[in-house]
C-alpha positions in Angstrom: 99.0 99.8 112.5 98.7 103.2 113.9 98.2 106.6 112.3 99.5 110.0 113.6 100.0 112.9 112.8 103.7 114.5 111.8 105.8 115.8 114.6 105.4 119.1 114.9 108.8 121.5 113.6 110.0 122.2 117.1 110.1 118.3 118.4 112.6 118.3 115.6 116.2 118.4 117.1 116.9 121.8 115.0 113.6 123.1 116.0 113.6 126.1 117.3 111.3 127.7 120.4 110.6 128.7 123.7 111.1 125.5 126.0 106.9 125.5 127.2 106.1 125.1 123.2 108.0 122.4 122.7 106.7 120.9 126.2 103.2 121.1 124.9 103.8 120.1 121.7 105.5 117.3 123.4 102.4 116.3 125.9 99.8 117.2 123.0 102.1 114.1 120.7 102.2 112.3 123.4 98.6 112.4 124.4 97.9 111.3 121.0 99.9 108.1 120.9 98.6 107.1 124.4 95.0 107.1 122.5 95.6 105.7 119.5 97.4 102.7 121.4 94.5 102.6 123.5 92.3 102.8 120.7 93.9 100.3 118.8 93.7 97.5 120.7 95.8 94.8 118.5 98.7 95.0 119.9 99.4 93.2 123.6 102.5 94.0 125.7 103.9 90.0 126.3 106.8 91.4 128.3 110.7 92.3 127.2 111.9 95.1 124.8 109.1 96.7 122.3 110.4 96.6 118.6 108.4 99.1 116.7 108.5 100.4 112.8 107.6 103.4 111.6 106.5 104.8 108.5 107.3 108.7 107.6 105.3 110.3 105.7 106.6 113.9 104.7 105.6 116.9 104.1 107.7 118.1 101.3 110.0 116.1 98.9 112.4 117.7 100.7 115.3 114.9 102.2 114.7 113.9 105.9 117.8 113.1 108.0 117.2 109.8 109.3 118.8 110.5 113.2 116.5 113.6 113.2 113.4 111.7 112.3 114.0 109.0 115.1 114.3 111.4 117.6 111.4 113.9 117.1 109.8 110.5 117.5 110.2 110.4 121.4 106.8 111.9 122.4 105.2 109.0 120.5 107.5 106.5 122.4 106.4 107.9 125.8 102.7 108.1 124.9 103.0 104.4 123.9 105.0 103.4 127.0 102.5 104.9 129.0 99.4 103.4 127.3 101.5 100.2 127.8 102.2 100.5 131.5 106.1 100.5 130.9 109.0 102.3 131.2 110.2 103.5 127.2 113.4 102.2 127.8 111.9 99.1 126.7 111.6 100.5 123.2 114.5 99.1 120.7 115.3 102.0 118.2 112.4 102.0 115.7 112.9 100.9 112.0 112.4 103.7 110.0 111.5 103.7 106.4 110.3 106.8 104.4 107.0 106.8 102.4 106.1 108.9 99.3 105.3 112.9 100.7 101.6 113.3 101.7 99.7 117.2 102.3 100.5 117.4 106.1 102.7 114.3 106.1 102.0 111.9 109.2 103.5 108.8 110.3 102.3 105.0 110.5 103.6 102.8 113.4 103.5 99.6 114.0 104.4 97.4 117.4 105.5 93.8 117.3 
């Protein structure tokens, strides 16, 4: 099980900014999967496609789209290919689920 952070508003498809934010918000996401995979250490790569389920935690009580959700996920996907030494078009389409809202919100993963 991994813990990180929530995506920051403009990896959000309706998020709104100048195109180098959202590339460093991308890279800094990304960054933070690739360590906590790294970190983690339980999970081992035994070949094929990567299911993964994730957690989301919001901010607000306030209803998240699921297709929006899934896709401001994709900096966690390529941080977690790359800790992996894979392409992340191994990665099936994660199960998402939606948790009770926390201060900050975050998201838990978890590879099989």
């Amino acid at each position: 099980m991994i813990e990180l952070p929530y995506p920051a508003k403009i990896l959000w498809p309706n998020g709104r900014g100048h195109h180098m934010a959202k590339h460093r918000a991308f890279q800094k996401h990304k960054t933070w999967a690739w360590a906590a995979l790294c970190a983690d250490q339980t999970f081992t790569y035994a070949g094929g496609r990567v299911e993964w389920s994730v957690t989301v935690y919001p901010k607000t009580r306030h209803a998240v789209d699921d297709d929006n959700a899934r896709a401001s996920l994709k900096a966690y996907q390529d941080g977690f290919a790359k800790a992996l030494g894979i392409d992340d078009a191994l990665f099936l389409a994660p199960r998402l689920q939606f948790g009770e809202p926390v201060k900050g919100g975050k998201i838990v993963v978890v590879l099989a």
